[in-house]
Each structure stands twice: as structure tokens, then as C-alpha cells.
C-alpha positions as CSV (number, residue, x, y, z in Angstrom):
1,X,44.6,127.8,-92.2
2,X,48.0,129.1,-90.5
3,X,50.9,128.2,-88.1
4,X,52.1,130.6,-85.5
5,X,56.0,130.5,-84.9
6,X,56.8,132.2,-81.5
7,X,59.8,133.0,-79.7
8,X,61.7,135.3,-77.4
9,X,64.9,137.1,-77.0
10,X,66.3,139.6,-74.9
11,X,68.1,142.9,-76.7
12,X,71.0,144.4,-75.9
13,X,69.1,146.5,-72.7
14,X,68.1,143.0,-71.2
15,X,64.3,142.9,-72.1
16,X,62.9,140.7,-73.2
17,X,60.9,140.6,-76.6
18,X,58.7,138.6,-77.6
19,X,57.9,137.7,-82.0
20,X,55.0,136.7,-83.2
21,X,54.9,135.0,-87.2
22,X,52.1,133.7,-88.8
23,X,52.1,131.8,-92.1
24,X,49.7,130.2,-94.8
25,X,49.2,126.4,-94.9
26,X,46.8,126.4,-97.6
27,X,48.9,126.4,-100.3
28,X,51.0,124.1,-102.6
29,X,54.4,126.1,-102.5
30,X,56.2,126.9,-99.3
31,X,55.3,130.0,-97.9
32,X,57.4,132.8,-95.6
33,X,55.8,133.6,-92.5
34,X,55.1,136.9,-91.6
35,X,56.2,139.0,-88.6
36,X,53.0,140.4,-87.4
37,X,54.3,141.5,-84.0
38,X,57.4,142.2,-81.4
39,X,56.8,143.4,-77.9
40,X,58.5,143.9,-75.0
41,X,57.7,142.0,-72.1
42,X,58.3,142.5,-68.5
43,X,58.8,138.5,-67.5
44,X,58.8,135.4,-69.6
45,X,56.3,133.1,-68.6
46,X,53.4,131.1,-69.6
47,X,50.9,134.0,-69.2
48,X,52.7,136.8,-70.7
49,X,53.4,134.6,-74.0
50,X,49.3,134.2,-74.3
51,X,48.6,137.5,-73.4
52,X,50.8,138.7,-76.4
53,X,49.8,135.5,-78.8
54,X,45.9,136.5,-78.0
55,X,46.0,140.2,-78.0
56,X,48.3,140.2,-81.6
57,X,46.0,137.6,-82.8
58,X,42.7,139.4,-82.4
59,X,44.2,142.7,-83.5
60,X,45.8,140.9,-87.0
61,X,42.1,138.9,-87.4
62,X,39.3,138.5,-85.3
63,X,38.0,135.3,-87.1
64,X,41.1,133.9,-86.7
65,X,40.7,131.0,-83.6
66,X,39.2,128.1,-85.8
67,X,42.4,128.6,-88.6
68,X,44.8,128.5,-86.1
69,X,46.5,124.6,-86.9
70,X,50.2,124.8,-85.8
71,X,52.5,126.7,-82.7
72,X,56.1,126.1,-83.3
73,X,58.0,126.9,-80.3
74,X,61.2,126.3,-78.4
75,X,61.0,123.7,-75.7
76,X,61.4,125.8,-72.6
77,X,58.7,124.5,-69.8
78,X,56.5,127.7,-70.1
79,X,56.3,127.4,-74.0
80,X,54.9,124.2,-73.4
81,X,52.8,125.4,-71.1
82,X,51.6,128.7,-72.7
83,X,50.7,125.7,-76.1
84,X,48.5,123.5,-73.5
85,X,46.9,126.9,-72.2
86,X,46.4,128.3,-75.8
87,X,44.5,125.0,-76.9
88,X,41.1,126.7,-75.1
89,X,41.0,129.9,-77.8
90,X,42.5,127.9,-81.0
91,X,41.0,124.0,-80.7
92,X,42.9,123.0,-83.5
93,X,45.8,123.9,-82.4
94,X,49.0,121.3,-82.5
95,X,52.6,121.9,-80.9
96,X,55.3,121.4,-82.6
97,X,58.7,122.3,-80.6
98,X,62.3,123.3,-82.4
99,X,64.3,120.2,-83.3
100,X,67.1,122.3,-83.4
101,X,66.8,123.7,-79.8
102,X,66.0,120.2,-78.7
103,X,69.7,118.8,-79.8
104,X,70.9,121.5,-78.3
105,X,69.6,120.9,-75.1
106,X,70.5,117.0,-75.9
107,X,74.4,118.3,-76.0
108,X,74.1,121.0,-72.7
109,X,73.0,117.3,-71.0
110,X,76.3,115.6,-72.5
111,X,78.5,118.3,-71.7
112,X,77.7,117.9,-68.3
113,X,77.8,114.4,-68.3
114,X,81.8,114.3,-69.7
115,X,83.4,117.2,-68.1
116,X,86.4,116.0,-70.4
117,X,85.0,116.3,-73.9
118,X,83.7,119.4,-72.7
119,X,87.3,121.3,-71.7
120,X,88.6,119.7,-74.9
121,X,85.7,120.9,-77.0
122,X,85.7,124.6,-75.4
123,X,89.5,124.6,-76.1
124,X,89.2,123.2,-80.0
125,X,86.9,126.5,-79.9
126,X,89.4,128.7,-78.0
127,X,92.3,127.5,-80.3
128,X,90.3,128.1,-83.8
129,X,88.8,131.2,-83.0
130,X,89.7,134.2,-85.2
């Protein structure tokens, strides 16, 4: 069986990219996923992130769909909805979002909430930085 890790990023040009990793869950030691595929892609949203999960899928394995047990993603609205739409192909397929871009999404919130801590926090930065 295997997880898929999936995420975007725009380069220095302003495209975006999309990665694609896929690791092995049936072992007993931790195991690296491996980047199977980058592409460039000309909007983020749901569609284009199952496009490129399907189409890099079936060219790495075409037996694939039934071993496909995990999606790790961040939680932007059209991951989560790319995860719901992916469930057709892969049935087994769970999703699992980033803790770490969820606390961060937790802080944006409180920054906005206290204007204060934030103008003190972005001048701790300000001060400190090299």
C-alpha cells in the first residue's frame, strides 16, 4: 500500500508547480517518499490537482487505484476538494491535512484578531533580524 503527499508552490517566474510523492506503508521501518512528479500548472484548483494526481499516477503504475490508502495535503478549500473528488478512482483513500499548515492558519486568525500582539510580534522580528 502507499500515501500520496501533494502540494504546490509557485517559482521564482510565478507558476505554479505542482509535486507529487508517493511512499510505502507496508513496511516496519519508516520509509522516504519518493518524488515521482513536478509540473507546471496553469491555475490551482481542484481539477488541475486530479488531473496531475491521475495522469502521474497511471503513468508511475497502472494497478495502482486499490493501493492508494493516504493523501496528505495542506488545508486549502480546493485540496480538500480535489481529496473528496479523488475518492471515486482510489476507494481507500483517507485525507489527512498538514498539522503544521493548520497552526499556522490558527495564528493568521489571531493576528487578526489582536492587531496589538501583531505590530509587537512583526517588530520583535524587525528588531532581531540579521
Amino acid at each position: 500500500y502507499v500515501y500520496l503527499i501533494v502540494d504546490e508552490t509557485t517559482d521564482s517566474r510565478g507558476f505554479y508547480i505542482a509535486n507529487l510523492l508517493v511512499g510505502v506503508l507496508d513496511t516496519d521501518e519508516p520509509q522516504k517518499p519518493f518524488l515521482i512528479a513536478c509540473k507546471r500548472l496553469p491555475t490551482t484548483n481542484f481539477e488541475t490537482i486530479c488531473q496531475f494526481i491521475n495522469k502521474s499516477l497511471t503513468a508511475f503504475s497502472s494497478t495502482i487505484n486499490e493501493r492508494v490508502l493516504l493523501l496528505l495535503t495542506d488545508a486549502a478549500p480546493y485540496m480538500v476538494k480535489a481529496a473528496k473528488t479523488l475518492k471515486v478512482f482510489y476507494p481507500n483513500l483517507l485525507h489527512v491535512t498538514c498539522l503544521a499548515h493548520g497552526i499556522n492558519r490558527v495564528a493568521e486568525v489571531a493576528r487578526e484578531l489582536c492587531p496589538g500582539v501583531n505590530k509587537l510580534v512583526n517588530n520583535g522580528i524587525t528588531i532581531f533580524k540579521f
